[in-house]
Every structure is written in structure tokens, then in C-alpha cells.
N, C-alpha and C positions, 0 to 999 in steps of 0.2 A: 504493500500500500504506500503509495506518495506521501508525502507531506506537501499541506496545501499549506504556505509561505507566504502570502500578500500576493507580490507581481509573479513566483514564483511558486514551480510549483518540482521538490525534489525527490529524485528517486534514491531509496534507500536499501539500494544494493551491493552497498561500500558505507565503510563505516565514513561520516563528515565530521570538516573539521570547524570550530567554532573560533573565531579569532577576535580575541579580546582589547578594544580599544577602551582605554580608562581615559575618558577628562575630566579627571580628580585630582587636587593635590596632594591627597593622602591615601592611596592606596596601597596595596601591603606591597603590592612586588614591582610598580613603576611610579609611584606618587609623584605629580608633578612635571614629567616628562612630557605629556600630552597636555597639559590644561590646558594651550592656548586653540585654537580650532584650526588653524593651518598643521600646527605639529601631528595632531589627533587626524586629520587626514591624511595627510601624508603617510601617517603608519599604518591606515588603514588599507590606503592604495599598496603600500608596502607587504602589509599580511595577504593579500589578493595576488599579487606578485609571488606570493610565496606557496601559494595552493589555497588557500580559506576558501573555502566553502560557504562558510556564513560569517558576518562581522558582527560584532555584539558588543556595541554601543552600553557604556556606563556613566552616568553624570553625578553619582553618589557611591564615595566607597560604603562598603556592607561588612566590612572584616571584623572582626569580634573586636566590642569596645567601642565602635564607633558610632558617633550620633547621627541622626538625620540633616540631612541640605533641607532650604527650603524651597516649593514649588518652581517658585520662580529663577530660582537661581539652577536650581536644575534644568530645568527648560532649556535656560541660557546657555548652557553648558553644550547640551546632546543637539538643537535644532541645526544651527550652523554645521555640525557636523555629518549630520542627517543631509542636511541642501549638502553639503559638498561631496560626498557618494554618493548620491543620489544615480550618477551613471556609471558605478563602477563593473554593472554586472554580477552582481550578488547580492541575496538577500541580507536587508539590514537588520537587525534585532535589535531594542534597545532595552536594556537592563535597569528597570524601577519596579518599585512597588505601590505609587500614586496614581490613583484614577486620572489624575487632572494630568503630571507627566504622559501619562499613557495615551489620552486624549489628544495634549499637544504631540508626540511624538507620530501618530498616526495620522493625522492632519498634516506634517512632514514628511509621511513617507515611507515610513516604516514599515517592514514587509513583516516582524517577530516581535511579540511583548514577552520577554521574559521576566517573571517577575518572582521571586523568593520569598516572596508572602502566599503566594500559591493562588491569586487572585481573590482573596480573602477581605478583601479593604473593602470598606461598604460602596458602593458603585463601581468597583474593581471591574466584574462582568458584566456589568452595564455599561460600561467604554469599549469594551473590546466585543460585545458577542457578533454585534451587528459589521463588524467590520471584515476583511478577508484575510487577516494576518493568523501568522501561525501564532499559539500559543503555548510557553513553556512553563509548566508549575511545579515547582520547587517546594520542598517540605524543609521547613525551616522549625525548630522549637524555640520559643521566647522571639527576643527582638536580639540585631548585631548586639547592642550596646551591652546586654547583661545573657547572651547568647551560651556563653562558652561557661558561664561560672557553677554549674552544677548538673549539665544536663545527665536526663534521667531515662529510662525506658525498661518495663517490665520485659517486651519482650522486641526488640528495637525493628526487625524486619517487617513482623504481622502489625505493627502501628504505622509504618509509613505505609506499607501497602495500604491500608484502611484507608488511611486520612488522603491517599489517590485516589484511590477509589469513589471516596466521598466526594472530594472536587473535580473528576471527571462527570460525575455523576450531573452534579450542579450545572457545569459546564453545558452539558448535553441538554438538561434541563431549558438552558435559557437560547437554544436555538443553535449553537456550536457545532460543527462537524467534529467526527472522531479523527477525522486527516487534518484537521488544523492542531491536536496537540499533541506535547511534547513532554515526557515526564523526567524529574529532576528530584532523585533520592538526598539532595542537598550536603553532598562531601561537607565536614566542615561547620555547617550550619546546627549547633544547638547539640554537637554528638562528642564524644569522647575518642578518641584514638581507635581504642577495641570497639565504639558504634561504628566509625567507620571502615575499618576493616571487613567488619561480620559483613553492614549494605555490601560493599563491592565482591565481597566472597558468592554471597546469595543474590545476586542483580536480575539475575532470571525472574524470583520471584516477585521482582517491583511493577512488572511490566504489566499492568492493569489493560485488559482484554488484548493483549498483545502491543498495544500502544509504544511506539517508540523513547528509548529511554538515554537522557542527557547523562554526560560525567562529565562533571569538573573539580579536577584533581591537583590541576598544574601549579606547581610550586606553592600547594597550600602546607598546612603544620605538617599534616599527615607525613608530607614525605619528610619535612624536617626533621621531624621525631624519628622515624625506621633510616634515615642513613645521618642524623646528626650534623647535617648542611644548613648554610646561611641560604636566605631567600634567594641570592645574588647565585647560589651551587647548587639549584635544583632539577637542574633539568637531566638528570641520566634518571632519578629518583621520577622524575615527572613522567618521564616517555615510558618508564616501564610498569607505571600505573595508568598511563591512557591505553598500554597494549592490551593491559589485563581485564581491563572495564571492555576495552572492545572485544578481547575472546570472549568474555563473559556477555556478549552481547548487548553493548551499550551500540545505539547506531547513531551519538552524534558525542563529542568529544571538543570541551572549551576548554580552549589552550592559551597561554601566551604565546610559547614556540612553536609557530606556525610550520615551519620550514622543515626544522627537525622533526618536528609527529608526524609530517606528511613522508619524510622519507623513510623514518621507522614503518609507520602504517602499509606502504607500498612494499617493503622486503616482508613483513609480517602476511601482507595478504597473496604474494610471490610464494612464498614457503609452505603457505597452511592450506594450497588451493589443495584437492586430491587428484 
């Protein structure tokens, strides 16, 4: 089954790659390097250059501890960027969890709302149902800012499947096709080391009625912690948890190292054909 994308509509007969453009000045692994909107395009065009598959636009870092931007200034952040790929040939995603962001963003152009509140925000899918963009919902516990300080789970895999379940549900409820979304077990988001481990161990099981399932892994704690790397030394740590998510069946993979997962991903699917 495709993914219906906004302009775009992809097949998911290869796993894709998600390329991460942050215009934020505080995010964990490029804060600041993109804020300004010419920089942020240009890495964009860059990541495109490099293989992405999809670009995935963020106007608000979400890294544990952090507080919210407000409306407006997020706007300000992602539209410019949005107009200036606008023709690069690939589906744009933009990474919020505001109705009204999501609104503007869509109104620019935007083919993907990814949002790590899992569409939860009251008018959440009242912004997006009526629209043609893909949608990605993410299972987050608590908020970034107090995210990381105690997370809990009786039994961590059968609760996020649930809580997909639920908002696929909802989803569908309000008029959504099942080809516009995208499911996101949230690496990182509200889980402990050993939460994330187990989700990528058991990935299979997340994939609520088969539905296509996101990882993003790339140079978050997870790999800090299993090889004892600065954010700046992630990436051998990184590409061998985007491989593993993709045996395991993940069919889209948001990276920073565009270049490098696309060249692992192609010897990986070189090697594993029979």
C-alpha cells in the first residue's frame, strides 16, 4: 500500500529515508546551525542531494527538558522554509504539535504533519483531517520538558500499540484515509533505555493493521548510552540502529545522516535480497 503524502504519493517497497532539517537554536544534535532560512535550505537541498526521500521540517526543539516556542515564532521559523523547497521534489513534513502551526504549515505547502503529540491537541485533527497530507503519530509519554524524568510502563509494547491503535482509530473516525498515516513508537520520547530497546526488539508488533511504521533513532541517548559516544560520534551507533529498525520492519527511517543510511540501507538491501 502507498503512502498518500500531500503532492505525493510513495511506494513502500524500500525502506525511506527521513531527513531532518532543524530551524532551532537549541536542538540536541545541530542547534543553531540552521536557524537562519537560507542555511535551513540549503541543507535541505543538501539532504535531497544526498538521497532523502522525505524532508522533515522542525521549528521547535522537543529533546527532553525542553520548553515550548510560541505559535508564532514557530511559524516564522518553518514557512520560509517550506516556500523555499517548495520545488525540490520531495515530500515536505513539518515537525509540530500545534493545531495552528499545523494549519499554517499546510496552507505553505506541506505534503507531512508529523506531530509527537500523536495528534492529541484539541483541534489537532480538525487541521489536518480534511486536508491530503500524510500523517505521522508518534506516542510520546508526558511533555519534552519533564518527559525523560521517571517514565513508567506496566507492560511498554501492548501500551503503545493500544494508544495507536486508539488514534488510528480516531483518525479514521474523522474522515482520514489508512494510506495517509504513519506510525511512530517515539524512540526517546517518555521511555527509558531498556523501553527502548524492548519497542525496536518487538517493532512488528506496533504496526496497527499493518500500517507503516517510522524510527527515529539517529544520534539520540539510546545510542549514547550502548557505545558511550558524544552526540558529535554517533553515527556508526546511529546507522546500525536505522538497519535494525528496518530488518525489523520499520518502512521509513528519520535520520540526520542522510548520505551514510542511504549507503548502508542500499548494501543492506544488496545483501538481504534472496
Amino acid at each position: 500500500m502507498p503512502l498518500h503524502c500531500g503532492r505525493f504519493e510513495l511506494s513502500l517497497e524500500r525502506p525511506l529515508v527521513m531527513g531532518v532539517v532543524n530551524t532551532t537554536p537549541d536542538s540536541f544534535s545541530d542547534g543553531g546551525r540552521f536557524l537562519d532560512p537560507a542555511a535551513a535550505i540549503a541543507h535541505g537541498l543538501r539532504l535531497v542531494a544526498e538521497g532523502a526521500d522525505i524532508l522533515d521540517i522542525g521549528g521547535e526543539s522537543t529533546r527532553p527538558g525542553s520548553a515550548e516556542v510560541p505559535v508564532a515564532e514557530e511559524i516564522a521559523r518553518i514557512v520560509p522554509v517550506l516556500e523555499g523547497l517548495a520545488g525540490v521534489g520531495r515530500p515536505l513534513s513539518v515537525d509540530t504539535r500545534k493545531p495552528e502551526v499545523m494549519r499554517a504549515a499546510l496552507g505553505a505547502g506541506a505534503d507531512m504533519i508529523n506531530d509527537i503529540n500523536g495528534l492529541q491537541a484539541p483541534g489537532a485533527v480538525q487541521a489536518v483531517a480534511g486536508s491530503r497530507a500524510g500523517l505521522c503519530v508518534m506516542h510520546m509519554q508526558g511533555q519534552p520538558l519533564d518527559m525523560q524524568q521517571a517514565p513508567f510502563y506496566r507492560e511498554v509494547v501492548a501500551e503503545i500499540r493500544q494508544f495507536l491503535d486508539n488514534r488510528v482509530a480516531s483518525l479514521v473516525a474523522a474522515g482520514v484515509a489508512r494510506e495517509r498515516i504513519v506510525l511512530d513508537p517515539g524512540i526517546g520520547f517518555g521511555k527509558t533505555v531498556e523501553h527502548n530497546i524492548e519497542l525496536l526488539r518487538r517493532l512488528p508488533e506496533l504496526a496497527v493493521d499493518g500500517l507503516p511504521v517510522l524510527v527515529g533513532v539517529s544520534r539520540k541517548s539510546l545510542v549514547g548510552v550502548l557505545t558511550g559516544a558524544p552526540v558529535g560520534e554517533r553515527l556508526a551507533g546511529s546507522l546500525a540502529a536505522a538497519l535494525a529498525a528496518v530488518w525489523r520492519g520499520a518502512a521509513i527511517v528519520r535520520v540526520h545522516d542522510v548520505k551514510a543510511t542511504c549507503d548502508a540501507l542500499a548494501v543492506w538491501r544488496a545483501l538481504s535480497k534472496e
